[in-house]
C-alpha positions as CSV (number, residue, x, y, z in Angstrom):
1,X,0.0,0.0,0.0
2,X,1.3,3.6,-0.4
3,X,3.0,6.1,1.9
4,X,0.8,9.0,3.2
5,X,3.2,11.7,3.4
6,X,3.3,15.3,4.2
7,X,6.1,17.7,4.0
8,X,5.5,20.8,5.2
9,X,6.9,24.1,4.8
10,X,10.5,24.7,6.4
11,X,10.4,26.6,10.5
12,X,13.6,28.6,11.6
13,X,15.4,26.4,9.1
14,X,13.9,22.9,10.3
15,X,12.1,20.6,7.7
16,X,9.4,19.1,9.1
17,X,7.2,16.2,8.5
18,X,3.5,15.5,9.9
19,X,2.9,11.3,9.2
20,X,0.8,9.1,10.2
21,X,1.6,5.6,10.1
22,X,-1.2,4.0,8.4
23,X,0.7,1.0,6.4
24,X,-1.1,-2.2,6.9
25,X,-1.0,-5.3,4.8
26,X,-3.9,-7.5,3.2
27,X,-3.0,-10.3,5.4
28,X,-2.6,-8.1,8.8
29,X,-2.4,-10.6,12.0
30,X,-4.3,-9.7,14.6
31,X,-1.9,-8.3,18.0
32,X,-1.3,-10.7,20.5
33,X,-3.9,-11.0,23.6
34,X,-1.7,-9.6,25.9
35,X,-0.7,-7.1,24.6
36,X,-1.9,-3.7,25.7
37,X,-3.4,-0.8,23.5
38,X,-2.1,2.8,22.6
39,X,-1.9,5.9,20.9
40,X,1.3,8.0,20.9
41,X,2.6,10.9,18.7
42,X,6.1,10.2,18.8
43,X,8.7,13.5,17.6
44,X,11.3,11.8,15.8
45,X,14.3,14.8,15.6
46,X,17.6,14.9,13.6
47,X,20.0,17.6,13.6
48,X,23.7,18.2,12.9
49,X,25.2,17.0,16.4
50,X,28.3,18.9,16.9
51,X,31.0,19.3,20.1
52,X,29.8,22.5,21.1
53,X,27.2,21.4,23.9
54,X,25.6,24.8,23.7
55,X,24.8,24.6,20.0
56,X,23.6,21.2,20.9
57,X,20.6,22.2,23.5
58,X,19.7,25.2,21.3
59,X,19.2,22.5,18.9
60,X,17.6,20.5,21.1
61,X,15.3,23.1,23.2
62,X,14.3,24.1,19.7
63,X,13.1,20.8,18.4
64,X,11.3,20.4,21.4
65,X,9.3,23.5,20.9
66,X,8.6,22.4,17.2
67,X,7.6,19.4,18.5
68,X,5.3,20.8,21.2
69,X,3.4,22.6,18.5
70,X,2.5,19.3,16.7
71,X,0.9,18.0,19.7
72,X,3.7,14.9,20.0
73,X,3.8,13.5,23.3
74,X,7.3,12.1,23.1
75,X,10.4,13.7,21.6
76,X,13.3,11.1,20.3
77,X,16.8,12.5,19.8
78,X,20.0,10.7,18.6
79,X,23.0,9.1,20.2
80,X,25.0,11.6,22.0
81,X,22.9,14.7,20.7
82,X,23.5,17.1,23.6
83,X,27.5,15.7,24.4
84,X,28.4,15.3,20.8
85,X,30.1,11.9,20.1
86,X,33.9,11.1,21.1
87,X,36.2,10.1,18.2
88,X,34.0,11.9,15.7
89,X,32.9,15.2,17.5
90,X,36.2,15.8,19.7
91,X,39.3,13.1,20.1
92,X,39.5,13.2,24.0
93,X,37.3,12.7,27.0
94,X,39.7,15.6,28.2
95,X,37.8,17.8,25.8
96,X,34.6,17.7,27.5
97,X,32.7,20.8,29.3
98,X,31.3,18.7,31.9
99,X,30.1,21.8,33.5
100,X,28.4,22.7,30.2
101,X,27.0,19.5,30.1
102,X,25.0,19.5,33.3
103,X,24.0,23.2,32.7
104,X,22.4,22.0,29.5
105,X,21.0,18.5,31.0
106,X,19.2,20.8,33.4
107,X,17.8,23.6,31.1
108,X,16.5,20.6,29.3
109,X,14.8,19.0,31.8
110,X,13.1,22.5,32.8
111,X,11.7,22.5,29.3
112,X,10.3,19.2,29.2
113,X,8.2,20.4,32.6
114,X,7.5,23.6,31.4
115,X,6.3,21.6,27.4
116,X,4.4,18.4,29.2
117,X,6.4,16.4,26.9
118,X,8.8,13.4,27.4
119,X,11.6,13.4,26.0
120,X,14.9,10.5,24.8
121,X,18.0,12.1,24.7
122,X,21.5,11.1,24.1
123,X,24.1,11.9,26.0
124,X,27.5,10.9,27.9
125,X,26.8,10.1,31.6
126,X,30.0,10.7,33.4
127,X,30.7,7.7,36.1
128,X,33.7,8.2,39.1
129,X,37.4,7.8,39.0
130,X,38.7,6.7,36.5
131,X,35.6,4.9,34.8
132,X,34.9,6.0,31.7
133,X,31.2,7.8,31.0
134,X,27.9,5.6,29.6
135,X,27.0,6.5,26.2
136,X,23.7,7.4,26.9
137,X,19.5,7.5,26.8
138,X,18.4,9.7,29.1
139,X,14.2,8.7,30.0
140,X,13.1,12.3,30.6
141,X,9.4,12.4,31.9
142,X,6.5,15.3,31.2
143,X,7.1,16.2,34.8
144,X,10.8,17.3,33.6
145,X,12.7,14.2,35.9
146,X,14.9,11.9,35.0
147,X,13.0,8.6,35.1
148,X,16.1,6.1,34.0
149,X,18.4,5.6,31.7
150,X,19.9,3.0,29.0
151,X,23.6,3.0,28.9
152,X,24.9,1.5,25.1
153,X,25.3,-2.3,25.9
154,X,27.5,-3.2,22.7
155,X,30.0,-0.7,22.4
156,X,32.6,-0.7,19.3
157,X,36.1,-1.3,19.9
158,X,36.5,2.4,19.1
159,X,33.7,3.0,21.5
160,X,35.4,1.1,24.0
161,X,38.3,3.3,24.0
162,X,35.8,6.3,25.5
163,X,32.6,4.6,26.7
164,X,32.4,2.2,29.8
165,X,29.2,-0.4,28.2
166,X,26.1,-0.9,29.8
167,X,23.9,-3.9,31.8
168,X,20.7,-3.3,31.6
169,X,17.3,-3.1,29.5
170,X,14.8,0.2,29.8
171,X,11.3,-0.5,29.5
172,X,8.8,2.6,30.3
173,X,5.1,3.2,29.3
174,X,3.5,6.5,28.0
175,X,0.3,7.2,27.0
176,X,-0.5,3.1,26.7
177,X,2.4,2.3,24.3
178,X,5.6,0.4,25.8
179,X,8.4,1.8,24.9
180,X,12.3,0.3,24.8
181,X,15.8,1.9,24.0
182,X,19.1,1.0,22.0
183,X,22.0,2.6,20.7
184,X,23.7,2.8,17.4
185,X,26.0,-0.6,17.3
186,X,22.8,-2.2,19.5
187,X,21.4,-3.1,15.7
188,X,24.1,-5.9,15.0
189,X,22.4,-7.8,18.4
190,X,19.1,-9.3,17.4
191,X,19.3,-10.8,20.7
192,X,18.5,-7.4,22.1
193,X,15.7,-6.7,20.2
194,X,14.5,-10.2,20.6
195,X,14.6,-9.6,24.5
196,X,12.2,-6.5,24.4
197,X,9.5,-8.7,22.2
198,X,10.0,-10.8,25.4
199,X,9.3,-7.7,28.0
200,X,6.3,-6.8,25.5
201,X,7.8,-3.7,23.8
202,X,6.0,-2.1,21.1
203,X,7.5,0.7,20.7
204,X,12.0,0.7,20.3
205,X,13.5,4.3,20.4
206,X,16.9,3.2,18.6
207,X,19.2,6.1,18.5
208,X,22.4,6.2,16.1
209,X,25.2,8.2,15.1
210,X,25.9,7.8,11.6
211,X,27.0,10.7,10.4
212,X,30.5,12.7,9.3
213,X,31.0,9.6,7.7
214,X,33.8,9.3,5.0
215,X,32.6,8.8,1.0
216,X,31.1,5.4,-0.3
217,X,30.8,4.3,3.9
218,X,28.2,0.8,3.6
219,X,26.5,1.7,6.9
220,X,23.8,4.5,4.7
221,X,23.1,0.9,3.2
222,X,23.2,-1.6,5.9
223,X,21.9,0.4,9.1
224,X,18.3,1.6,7.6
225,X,17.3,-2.1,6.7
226,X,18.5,-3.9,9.6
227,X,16.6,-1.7,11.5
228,X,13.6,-2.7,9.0
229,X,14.4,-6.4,9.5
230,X,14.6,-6.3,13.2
231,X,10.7,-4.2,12.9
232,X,9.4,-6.5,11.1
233,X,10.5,-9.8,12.5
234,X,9.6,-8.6,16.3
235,X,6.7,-7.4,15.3
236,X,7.5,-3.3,16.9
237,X,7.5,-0.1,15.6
238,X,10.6,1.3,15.4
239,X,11.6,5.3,16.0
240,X,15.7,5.2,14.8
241,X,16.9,8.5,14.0
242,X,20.2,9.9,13.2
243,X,22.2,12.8,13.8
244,X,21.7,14.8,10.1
245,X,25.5,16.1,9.5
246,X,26.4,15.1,6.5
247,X,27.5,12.3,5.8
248,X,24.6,10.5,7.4
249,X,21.6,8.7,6.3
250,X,17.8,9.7,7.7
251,X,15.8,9.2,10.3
252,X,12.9,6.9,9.9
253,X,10.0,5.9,11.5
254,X,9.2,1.5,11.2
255,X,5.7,0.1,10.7
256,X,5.7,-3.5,12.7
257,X,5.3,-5.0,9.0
258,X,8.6,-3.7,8.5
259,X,7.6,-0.6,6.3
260,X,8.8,2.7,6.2
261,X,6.1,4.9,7.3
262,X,8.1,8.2,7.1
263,X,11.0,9.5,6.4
264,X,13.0,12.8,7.0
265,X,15.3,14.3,4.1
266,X,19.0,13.5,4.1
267,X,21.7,15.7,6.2
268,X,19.1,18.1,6.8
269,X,17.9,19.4,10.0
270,X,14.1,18.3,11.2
271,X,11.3,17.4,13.1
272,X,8.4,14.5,11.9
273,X,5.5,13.8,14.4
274,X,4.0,10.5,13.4
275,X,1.2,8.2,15.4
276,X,1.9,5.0,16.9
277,X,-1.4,3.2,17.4
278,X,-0.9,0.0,18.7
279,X,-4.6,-1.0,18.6
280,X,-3.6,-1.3,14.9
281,X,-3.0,-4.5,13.0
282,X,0.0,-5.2,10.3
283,X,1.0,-8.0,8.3
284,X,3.1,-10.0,10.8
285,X,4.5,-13.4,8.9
286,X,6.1,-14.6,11.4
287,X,3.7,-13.9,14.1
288,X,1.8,-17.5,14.4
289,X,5.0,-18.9,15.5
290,X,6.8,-16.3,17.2
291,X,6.5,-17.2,20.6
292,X,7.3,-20.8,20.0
293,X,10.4,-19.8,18.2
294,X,11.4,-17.3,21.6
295,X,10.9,-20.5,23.9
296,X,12.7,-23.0,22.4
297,X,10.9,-25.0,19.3
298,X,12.2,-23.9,16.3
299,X,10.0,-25.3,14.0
300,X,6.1,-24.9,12.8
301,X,3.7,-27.7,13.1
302,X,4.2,-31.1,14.6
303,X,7.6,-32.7,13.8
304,X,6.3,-36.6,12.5
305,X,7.9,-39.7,13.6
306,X,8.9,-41.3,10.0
307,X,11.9,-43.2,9.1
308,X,12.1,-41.5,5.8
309,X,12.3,-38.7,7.4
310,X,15.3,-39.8,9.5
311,X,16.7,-41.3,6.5
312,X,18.9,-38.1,5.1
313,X,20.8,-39.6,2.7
314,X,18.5,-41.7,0.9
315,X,15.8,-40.3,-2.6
């Protein structure tokens, strides 16, 4: 089925897109028993992530107002959007404002009160001694408090050189629609997504940093559809956006068929609202089976007792 799309006119230099996602296939499978029911206008946000912390919040503050204004009740941001990223951004943990950093955390976290909006955020979240930060989701409420935070569990091995990796799985509810977090290099682990069909998540917030990248780089090609795959064969919709300096590739927002329901445009600054309705049904192929396949029996149907069967070198 087609894409209803709307661009709309550009705000303070900000492309913006209103979406909703409407895809659903002729054979749609109806959503599990258990699972609960919600609606959620989700901000999906891109923006040329930079070392300069200050530039960053403007960004950010500004986004969130744009946001605001198309009623979304959530605001997504990408990997290390207020910190900037280490290796790419700035070459040494000894380069960052940590003072700036907190000043900015908190101006944020005002806004969000001050908006009634939740926001995810990426970040560095410094640890003691001689620990190296968390590379960083910060769960930012409507009430403007921190209400956790996912730390990157699969860093790079040039991650590892700046980021201390995380334990842990986020799982947090808003307006009826469970929501779950990962980070950029998160998307070679189907493990982890296959974890959050597990807690019931319907909703992933994957944040990446794909961007300054040099000419003819495979992840524009590889990143997007994984992304898709991992959508489609949990069964989730999927926010993963992108920080829009060039050269990156855009953020999207994944149907749980494993369509692309919107898109933003490439190395470009913007803002697209769409609806996650999970009342919704979309074609799910695997969905008859999934939950067999999660606990053990990796097969459809009833395996038969037949020595032809056994036989596996025979005609």
């Amino acid at each position: 089925m087609g894409r209803r799309r709307w661009l709309g006119a550009s705000w303070c230099g900000t492309v913006f897109v209103l979406s909703l996602a409407t895809q659903c296939g002729a054979m749609a499978a109806e959503i599990g028993t258990g699972a609960q029911s919600g609606k959620l206008l989700v901000a999906t946000c891109q923006f040329p992530v930079s070392a300069d912390i200050r530039a960053n919040s403007e960004w950010i503050c500004r986004q969130l107002r744009e946001a605001k204004q198309r009623n979304a009740n959530l605001v997504h941001f990408p990997e290390c959007a207020l910190s900037g990223y280490p290796g790419t951004d700035f070459k040494s943990l000894n380069d960052v404002d940590w003072h700036a950093l907190s000043e900015e955390t908190e101006t944020i976290l005002a806004l969000a009160k001050d908006l009634q909006v939740w926001i995810v955020m990426g970040s560095m979240h410094r640890l003691t001694g001689d620990h190296k930060p968390h590379n960083s989701l910060y769960v930012i409420s409507s009430q403007g408090q921190i209400v956790d935070r996912y730390d990157k569990r699969f860093c790079t091995t040039g991650d590892l050189r700046y980021f201390s990796p995380g334990d842990h799985f986020v799982v947090f509810d808003v307006e009826g629609v469970k929501c779950g977090l990962l980070i950029c290099y998160d998307v070679r682990f189907p493990e982890l997504y296959r974890q959050y069909a597990k807690l019931g998540v319907q909703l992933i917030l994957h944040s990446f940093y794909n961007a300054r990248q040099k000419p003819g780089s495979i992840h524009p090609k590889i990143m997007p559809v994984t992304v898709q795959a991992h959508a489609g064969i949990n069964y989730m919709h999927v926010s993963a956006n992108n920080s829009s300096a060039p050269h990156s590739w855009q953020s999207r927002l994944i149907t749980p068929d494993g369509l692309v329901a919107a898109e933003l445009p490439l190395d470009q600054p913007g803002v697209m609202v769409n609806l996650v309705d999970t009342g919704r049904s979309y074609y799910d192929a695997s969905g008859p089976f999934r939950l067999d396949c999660i606990n053990g029996k990796l097969h459809s149907g009833e395996v038969v007792e037949d020595a032809r069967s056994k036989d596996r070198t025979s005609h």
